[in-house]
C-alpha positions as CSV (number, residue, x, y, z in Angstrom):
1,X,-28.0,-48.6,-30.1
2,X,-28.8,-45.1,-29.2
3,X,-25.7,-43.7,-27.6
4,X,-26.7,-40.5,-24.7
5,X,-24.5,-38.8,-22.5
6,X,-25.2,-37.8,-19.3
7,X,-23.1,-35.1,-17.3
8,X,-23.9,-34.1,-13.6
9,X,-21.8,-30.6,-13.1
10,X,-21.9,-29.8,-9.5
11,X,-18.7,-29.1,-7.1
12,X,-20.6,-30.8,-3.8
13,X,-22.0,-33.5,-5.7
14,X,-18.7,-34.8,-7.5
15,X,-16.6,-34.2,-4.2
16,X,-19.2,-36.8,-2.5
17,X,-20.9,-33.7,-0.3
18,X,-24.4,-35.0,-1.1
19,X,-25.6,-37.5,-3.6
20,X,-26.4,-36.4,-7.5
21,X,-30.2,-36.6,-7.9
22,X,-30.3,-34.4,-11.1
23,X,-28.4,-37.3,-13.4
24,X,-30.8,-40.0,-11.8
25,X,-33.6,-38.0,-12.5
26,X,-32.6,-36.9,-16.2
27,X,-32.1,-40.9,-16.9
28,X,-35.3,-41.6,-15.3
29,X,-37.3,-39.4,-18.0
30,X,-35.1,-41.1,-20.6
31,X,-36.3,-44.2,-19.5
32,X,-39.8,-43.5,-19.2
33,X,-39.7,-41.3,-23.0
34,X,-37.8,-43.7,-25.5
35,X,-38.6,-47.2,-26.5
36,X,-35.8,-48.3,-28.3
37,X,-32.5,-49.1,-26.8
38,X,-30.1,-46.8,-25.5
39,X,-26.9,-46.9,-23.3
40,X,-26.0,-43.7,-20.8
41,X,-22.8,-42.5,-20.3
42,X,-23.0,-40.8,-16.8
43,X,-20.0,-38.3,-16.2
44,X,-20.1,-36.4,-12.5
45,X,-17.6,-33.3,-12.6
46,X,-17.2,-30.1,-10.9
47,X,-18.1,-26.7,-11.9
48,X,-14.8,-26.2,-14.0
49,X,-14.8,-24.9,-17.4
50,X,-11.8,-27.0,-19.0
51,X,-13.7,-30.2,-17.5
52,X,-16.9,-29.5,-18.8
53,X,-15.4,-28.9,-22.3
54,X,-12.9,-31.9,-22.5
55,X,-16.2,-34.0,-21.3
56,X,-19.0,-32.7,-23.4
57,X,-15.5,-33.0,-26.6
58,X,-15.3,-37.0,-25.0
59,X,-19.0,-37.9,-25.6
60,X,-19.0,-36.4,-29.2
61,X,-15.9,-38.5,-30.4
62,X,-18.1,-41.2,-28.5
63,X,-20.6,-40.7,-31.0
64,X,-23.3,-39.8,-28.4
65,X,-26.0,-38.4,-30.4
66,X,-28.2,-36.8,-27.5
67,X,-25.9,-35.5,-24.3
68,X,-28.1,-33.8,-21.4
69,X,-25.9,-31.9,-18.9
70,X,-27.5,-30.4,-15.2
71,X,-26.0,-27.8,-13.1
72,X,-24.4,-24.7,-13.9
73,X,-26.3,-22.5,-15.5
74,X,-27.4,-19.6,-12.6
75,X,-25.7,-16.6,-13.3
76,X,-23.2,-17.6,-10.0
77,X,-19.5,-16.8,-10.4
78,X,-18.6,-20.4,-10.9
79,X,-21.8,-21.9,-12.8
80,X,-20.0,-21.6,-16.4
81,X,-21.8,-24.8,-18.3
82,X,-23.8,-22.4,-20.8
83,X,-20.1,-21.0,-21.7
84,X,-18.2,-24.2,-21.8
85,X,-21.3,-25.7,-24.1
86,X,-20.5,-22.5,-26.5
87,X,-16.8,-23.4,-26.5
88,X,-18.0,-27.2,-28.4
89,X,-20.8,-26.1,-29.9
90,X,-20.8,-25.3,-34.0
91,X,-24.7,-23.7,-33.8
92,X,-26.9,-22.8,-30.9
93,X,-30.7,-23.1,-31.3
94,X,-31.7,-20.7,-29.1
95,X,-35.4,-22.0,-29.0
96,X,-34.8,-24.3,-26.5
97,X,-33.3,-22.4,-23.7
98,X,-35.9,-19.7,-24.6
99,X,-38.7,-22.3,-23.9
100,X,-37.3,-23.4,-21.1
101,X,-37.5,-20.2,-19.8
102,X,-40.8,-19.6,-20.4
103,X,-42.4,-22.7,-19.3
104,X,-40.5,-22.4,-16.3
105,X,-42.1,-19.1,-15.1
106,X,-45.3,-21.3,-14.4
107,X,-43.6,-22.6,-11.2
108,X,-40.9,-19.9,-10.1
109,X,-39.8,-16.7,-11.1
110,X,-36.6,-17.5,-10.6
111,X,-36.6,-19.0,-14.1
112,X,-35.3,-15.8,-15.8
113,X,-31.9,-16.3,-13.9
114,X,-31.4,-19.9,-15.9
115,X,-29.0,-19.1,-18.6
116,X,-29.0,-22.9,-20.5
117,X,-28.6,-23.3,-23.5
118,X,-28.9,-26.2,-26.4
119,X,-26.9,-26.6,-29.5
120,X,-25.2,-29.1,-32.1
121,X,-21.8,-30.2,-32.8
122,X,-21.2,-33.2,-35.1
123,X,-24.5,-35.7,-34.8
124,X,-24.4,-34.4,-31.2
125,X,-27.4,-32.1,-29.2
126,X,-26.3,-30.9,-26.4
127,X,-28.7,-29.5,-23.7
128,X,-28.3,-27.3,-20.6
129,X,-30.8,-28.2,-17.7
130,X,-31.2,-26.5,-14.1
131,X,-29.7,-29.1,-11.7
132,X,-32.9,-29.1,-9.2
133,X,-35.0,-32.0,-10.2
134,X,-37.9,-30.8,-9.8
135,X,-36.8,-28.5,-12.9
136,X,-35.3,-31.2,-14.7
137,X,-38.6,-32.8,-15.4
138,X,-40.3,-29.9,-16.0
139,X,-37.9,-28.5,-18.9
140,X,-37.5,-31.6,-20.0
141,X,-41.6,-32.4,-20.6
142,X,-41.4,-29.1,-22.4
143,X,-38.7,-29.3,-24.7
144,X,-38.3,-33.1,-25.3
145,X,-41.1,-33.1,-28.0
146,X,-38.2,-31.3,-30.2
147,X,-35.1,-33.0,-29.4
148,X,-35.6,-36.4,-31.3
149,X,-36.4,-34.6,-34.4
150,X,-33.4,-32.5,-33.7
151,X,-31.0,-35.5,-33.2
152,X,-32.5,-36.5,-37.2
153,X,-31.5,-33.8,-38.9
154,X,-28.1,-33.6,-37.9
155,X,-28.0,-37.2,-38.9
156,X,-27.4,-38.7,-35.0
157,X,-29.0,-41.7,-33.8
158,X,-32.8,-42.5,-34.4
159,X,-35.0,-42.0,-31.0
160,X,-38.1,-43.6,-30.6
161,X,-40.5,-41.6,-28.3
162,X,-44.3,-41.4,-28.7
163,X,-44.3,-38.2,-26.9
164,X,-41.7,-36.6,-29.8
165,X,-43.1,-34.9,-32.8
166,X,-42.1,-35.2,-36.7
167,X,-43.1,-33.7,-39.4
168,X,-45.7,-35.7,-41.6
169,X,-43.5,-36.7,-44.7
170,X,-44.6,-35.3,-47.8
């Protein structure tokens, strides 16, 4: 059983302000991209630094292999989740938020203000997302090709996704 985390970081959404679309929509894109079974962990927290760390630390002693977070990541005074994600980290791959980046500049330009990030920490990937849903899908269509064979090689749970590329073994 494939183990994900899911982590909503928003200060209106986790006070009950307005309902948290981003996590549905993140776990929507799960559902429609990998065919083998997988249980969600879905955490909703504000935009606090110590939260987002002792929750992305929570789902890597759960043995999460693939944990998604949305919200956070404008360069606003309190949108810290690329900087908490750093805290837990052990390496960065930088590729990721670069790409991000890049494919989002198709839709807004905007997209040079996103600051997430992805990286790995035990058999965990972690991932930074925008927290509009709209941008959610959109990242995630451009980066997801990567991330199973990313979760592999740090030895974390096997996803099967058609859309998800591997190297041809030798």
């Amino acid at each position: 059983m494939v183990k994900i985390g899911i982590v909503t970081i928003s200060d209106r959404a986790s006070a009950g302000i307005y309902e948290d679309k981003s996590g549905k929509e993140i776990e929507k894109f799960l559902r429609e991209n990998i065919k083998n079974d997988f249980e969600i962990t879905y955490k909703l927290i504000p935009d606090e630094f110590e939260e987002i760390v002792k929750t992305l630390k929570d789902l890597v002693n759960q043995k999460c292999s693939l944990i998604i977070t949305t919200g956070g990541t404008g360069p606003a005074k309190r949108d810290v989740t690329p900087e908490a994600t750093r805290e837990v980290i052990e390496k960065e791959l930088p590729g990721f938020g670069e790409l991000m980046r890049m494919h989002s500049l198709k839709y807004v330009p905007t997209s040079i203000l996103a600051r997430g990030i992805a990286g790995v920490v035990k058999n965990s990937f972690i991932l930074n997302l925008p927290g509009s849903p709209k941008a959610i899908k959109e990242n995630l269509e451009a980066v997801w090709p990567a991330i199973p064979y990313a979760i592999d090689l740090i030895d974390g749970d096997y996803i099967e996704s058609p859309s998800s590329f591997r190297p041809k073994k030798k």
